[in-house]
C-alpha positions in Angstrom: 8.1 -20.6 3.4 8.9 -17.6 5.3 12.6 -16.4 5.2 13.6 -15.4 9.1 15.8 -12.6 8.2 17.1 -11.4 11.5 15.7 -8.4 13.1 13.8 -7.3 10.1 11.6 -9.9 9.6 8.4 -11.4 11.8 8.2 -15.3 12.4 5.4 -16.5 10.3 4.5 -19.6 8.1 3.6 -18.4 5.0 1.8 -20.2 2.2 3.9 -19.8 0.0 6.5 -22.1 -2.5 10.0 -22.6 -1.8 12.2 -22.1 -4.4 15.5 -20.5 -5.9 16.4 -17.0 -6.7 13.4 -15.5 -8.7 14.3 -14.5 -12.6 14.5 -10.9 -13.5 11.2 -10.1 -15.2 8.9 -9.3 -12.5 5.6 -8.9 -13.9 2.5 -10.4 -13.0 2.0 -12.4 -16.1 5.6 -13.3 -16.6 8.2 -15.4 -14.3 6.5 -14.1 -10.6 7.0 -17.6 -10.1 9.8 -17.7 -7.1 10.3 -14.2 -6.6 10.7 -12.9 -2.5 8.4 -10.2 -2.1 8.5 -8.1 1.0 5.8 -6.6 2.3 4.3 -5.0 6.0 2.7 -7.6 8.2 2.6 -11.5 8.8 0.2 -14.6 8.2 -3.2 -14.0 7.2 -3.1 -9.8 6.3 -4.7 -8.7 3.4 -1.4 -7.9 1.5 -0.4 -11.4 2.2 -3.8 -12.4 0.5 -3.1 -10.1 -2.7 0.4 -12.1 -2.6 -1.3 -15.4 -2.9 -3.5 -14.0 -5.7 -1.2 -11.7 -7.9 2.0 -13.7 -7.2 0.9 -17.1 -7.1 4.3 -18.8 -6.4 6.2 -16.1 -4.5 8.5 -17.0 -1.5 6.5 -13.8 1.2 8.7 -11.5 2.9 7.0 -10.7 6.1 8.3 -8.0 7.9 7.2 -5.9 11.1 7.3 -2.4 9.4 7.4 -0.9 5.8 10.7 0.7 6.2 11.8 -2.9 7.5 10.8 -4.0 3.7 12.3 -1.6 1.6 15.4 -2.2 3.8 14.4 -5.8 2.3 14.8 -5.3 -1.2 18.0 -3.0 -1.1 19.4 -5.2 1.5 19.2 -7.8 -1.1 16.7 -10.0 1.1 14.3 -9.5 -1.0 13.5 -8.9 -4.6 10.6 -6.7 -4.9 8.1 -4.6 -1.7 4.7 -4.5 -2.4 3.1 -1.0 -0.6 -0.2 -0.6 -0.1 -0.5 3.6 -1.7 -4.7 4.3 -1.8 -8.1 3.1 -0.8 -11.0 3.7 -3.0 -13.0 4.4 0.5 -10.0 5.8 3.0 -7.9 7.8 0.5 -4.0 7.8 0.4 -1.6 5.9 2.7 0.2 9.3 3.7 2.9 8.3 4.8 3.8 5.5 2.3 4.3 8.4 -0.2 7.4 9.7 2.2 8.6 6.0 1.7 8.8 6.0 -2.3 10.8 9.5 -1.8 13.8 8.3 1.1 14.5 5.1 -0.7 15.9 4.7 -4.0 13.6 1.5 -5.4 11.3 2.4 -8.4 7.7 1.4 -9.0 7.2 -1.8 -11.9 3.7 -2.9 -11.0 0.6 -1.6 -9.7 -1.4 -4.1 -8.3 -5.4 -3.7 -7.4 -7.3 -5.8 -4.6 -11.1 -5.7 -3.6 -10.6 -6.5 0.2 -13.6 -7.8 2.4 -13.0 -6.6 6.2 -14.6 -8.5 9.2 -15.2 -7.9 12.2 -13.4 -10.4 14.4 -13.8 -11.8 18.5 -13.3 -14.8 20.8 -16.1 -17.1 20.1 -19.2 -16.9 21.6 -18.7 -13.2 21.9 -21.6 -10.7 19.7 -20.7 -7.7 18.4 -22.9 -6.0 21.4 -20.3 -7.1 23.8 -17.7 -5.2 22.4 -15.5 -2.6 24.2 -12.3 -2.3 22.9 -11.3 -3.2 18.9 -7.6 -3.5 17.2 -7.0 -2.8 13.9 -4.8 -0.4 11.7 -5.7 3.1 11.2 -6.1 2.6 7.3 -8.5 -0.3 7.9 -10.3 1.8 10.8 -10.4 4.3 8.3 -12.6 2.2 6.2 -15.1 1.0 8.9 -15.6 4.8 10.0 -19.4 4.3 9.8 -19.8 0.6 10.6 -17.8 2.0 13.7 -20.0 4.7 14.4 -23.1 2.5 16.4 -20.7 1.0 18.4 -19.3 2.7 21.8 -16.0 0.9 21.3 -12.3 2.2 21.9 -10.2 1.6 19.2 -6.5 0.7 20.0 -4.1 0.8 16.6 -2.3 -2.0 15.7 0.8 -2.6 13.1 -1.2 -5.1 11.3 -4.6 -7.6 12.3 -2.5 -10.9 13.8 -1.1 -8.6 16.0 -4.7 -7.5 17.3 -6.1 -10.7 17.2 -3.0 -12.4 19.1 -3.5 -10.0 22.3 -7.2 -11.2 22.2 -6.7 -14.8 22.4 -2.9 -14.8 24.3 -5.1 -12.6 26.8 -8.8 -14.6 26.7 -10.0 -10.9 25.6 -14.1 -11.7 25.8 -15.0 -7.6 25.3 -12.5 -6.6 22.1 -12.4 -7.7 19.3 -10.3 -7.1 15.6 -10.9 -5.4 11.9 -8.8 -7.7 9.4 -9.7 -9.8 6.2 -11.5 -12.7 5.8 -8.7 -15.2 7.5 -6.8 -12.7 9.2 -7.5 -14.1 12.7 -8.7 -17.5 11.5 -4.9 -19.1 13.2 -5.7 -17.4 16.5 -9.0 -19.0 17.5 -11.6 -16.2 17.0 -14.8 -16.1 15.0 -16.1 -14.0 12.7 -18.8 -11.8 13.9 -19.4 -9.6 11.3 -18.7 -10.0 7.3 -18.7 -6.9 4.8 -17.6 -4.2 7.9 -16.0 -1.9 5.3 -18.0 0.9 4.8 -18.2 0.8 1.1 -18.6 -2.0 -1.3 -15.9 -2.8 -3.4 -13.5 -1.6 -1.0 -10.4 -1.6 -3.4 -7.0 -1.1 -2.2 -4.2 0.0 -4.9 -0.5 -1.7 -4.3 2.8 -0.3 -5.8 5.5 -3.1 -6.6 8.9 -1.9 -6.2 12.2 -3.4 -7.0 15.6 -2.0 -7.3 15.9 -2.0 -10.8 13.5 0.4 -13.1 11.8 -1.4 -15.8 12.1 -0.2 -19.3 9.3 0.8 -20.9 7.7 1.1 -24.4 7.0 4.0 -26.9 3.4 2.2 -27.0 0.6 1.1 -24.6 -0.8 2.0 -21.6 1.5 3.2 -19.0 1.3 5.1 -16.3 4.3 7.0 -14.8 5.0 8.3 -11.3 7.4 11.5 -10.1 7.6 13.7 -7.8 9.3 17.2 -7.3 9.7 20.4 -5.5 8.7 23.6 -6.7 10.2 27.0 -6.7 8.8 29.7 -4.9 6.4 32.5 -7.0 2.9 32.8 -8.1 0.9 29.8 -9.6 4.1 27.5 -9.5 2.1 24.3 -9.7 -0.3 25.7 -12.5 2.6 26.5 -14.8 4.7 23.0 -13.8 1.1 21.1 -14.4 1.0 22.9 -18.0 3.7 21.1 -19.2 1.8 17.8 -19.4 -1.8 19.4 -20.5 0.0 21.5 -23.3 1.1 17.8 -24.4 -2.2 16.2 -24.2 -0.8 14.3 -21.3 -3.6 12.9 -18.9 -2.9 12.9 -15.0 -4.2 10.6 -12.9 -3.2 11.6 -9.5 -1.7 14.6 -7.4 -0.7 14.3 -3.9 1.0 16.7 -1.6 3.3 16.1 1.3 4.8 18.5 3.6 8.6 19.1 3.1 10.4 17.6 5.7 13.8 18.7 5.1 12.4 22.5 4.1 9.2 22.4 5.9 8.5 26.3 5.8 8.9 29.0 2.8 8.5 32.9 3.0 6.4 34.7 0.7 6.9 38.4 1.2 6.6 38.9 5.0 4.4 36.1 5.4 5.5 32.1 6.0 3.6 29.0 4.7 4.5 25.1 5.0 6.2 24.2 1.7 5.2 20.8 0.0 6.2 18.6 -2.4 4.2 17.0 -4.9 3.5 13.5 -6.0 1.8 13.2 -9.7 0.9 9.8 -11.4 0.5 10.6 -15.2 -0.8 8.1 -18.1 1.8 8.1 -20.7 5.8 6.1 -20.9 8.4 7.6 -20.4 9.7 6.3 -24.1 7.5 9.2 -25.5 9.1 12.1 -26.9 6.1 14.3 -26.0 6.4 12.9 -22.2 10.4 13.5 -22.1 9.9 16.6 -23.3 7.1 17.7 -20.9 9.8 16.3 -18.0 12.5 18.6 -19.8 10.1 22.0 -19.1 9.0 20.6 -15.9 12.9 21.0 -14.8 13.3 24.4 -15.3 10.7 25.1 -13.0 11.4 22.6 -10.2 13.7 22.5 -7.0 14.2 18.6 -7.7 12.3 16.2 -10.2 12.7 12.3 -9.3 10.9 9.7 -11.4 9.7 7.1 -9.2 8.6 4.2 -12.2 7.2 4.1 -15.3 5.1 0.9 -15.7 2.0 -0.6 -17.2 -1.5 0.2 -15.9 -3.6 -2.8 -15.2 -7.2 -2.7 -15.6 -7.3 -6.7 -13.5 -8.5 -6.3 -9.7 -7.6 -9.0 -7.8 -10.8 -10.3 -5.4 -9.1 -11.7 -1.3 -11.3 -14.1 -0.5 -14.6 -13.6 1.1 -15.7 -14.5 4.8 -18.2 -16.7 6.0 -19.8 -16.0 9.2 -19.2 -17.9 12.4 -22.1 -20.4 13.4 -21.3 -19.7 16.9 -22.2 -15.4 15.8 -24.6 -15.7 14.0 
């Protein structure tokens, strides 16, 4: 079922189970049965294939932009966003880090797919014919080589459907569409290619966020995510990173974003662009040794958020694989 929810939401079956309210816990091993989950796209997308396979009995959220799905979960439309946050070929979803910062929802899962991309056209039409492809940027980002023999212009797209609906509304015969394995299946076209990806598994890592922060344990594996703002002065960052390797406190990532609200700082007579900085570290926030790393960190800091602390998981979840077209082969 698909809940049409105004002007947030895009009109798309969903294969999905109808059902009530979803219960609180939201973890993937316990009571996901139910529960609304927002996410960026419609039919077919590879998020709404990691739905199907991490959240078996959801009720999907579809919705025409990210913003549109946070808006979804504090809106109370939906109970938890799922956000798409690195590739293991592409790198970081840049501006889904300015996302977790300008809306207060905090992170309780990480989820992690292996993601076949195809190459997609009208049938009948080879991959030779091509002139024009639609994808997204992050998935163009991942067929950067397999792009690279083709003299093609590539035209961005919010999400695959959307690609693959102006091919077959317009009886495109020269473009074709980068998506998963059945993310233009519902629009007529063939697959002409499987495996485009550059790079094989092509993982994609998803944050699950929700407005309430789950409480974690003293014990296990957990990973934890903040970010904050630093002072000006020499080796800032060195001295706010010490805090966690003076407590044996592994980190996992670090990303930096520009500060859009301060975007420049002066040092001396000279002016540089000022960032903020996103860490993922392994260790709960229950720990002593963690809340007192966060203490130090504080004193050094112009702000200090903690996005989620929640469990690592080792699972990846496989979207199912394509099968080349007779009619392109």
């Amino acid at each position: 079922m698909t809940l049409l929810i105004n002007w947030l939401m895009v009109a798309t079956i969903v294969r999905c189970a109808i059902g009530p309210s979803p219960a609180t816990d939201q973890s993937l091993d316990n009571g996901s049965a139910n529960v609304r989950v927002a996410y960026q796209g419609s039919s077919g997308t590879a998020t709404e294939e990691m739905l199907l396979k991490a959240f078996p009995d959801c009720i999907a959220v579809p919705c025409k932009k990210f913003v549109a799905a946070f808006e979804a979960v504090e809106s109370s439309l939906a109970d938890i966003v799922v956000l798409p946050i690195e590739n293991s070929s592409a790198g970081s979803f840049h501006q889904n880090y300015d996302l977790l910062l300008g809306h207060n929802l905090h992170i309780v899962q990480e989820v992690q797919v292996d993601i076949e991309l195809c190459l997609w056209a009208l049938p009948g039409v080879k991959k030779n014919d091509l002139r024009t492809i639609f994808s997204h940027p992050e998935e163009f980002a991942q067929c950067e080589h397999s792009l690279s023999s083709l003299s093609v212009v590539k035209k961005n797209v919010d999400y695959c459907a959307a690609g693959a609906k102006i091919i077959s509304m317009q009886n495109l015969g020269d473009a074709g569409v980068i998506g998963s394995a059945q993310a233009a299946e519902s629009y007529g076209l063939n697959i002409v290619e499987c495996d485009f990806q550059d790079a094989l598994p092509n993982l994609t890592r998803y944050l699950v966020l929700a407005k309430t922060a789950d409480i974690p344990k003293e014990y296990g594996q957990y990973k934890t995510s903040i970010v904050f703002g630093l002072e000006e002065g020499s080796g800032i960052l060195f001295k706010a990173l010490s805090a966690f390797w003076m407590r044996d406190i592994s980190l996992a990532k670090i990303e930096s974003r520009p500060n859009k609200r301060k975007p420049m700082r002066t040092q001396g007579t000279e002016k540089h662009f000022n960032y903020i900085f996103y860490v993922d570290f392994e260790a709960s926030t229950a720990e002593a040794r963690v809340q007192n790393a966060l203490k130090d960190l504080k004193e050094m800091v112009t702000f200090l958020r903690v996005l989620g602390c929640y469990q690592m998981r080792e699972t990846v979840f496989t979207a199912p694989s394509c099968e080349l077209s007779v009619s392109s082969a």
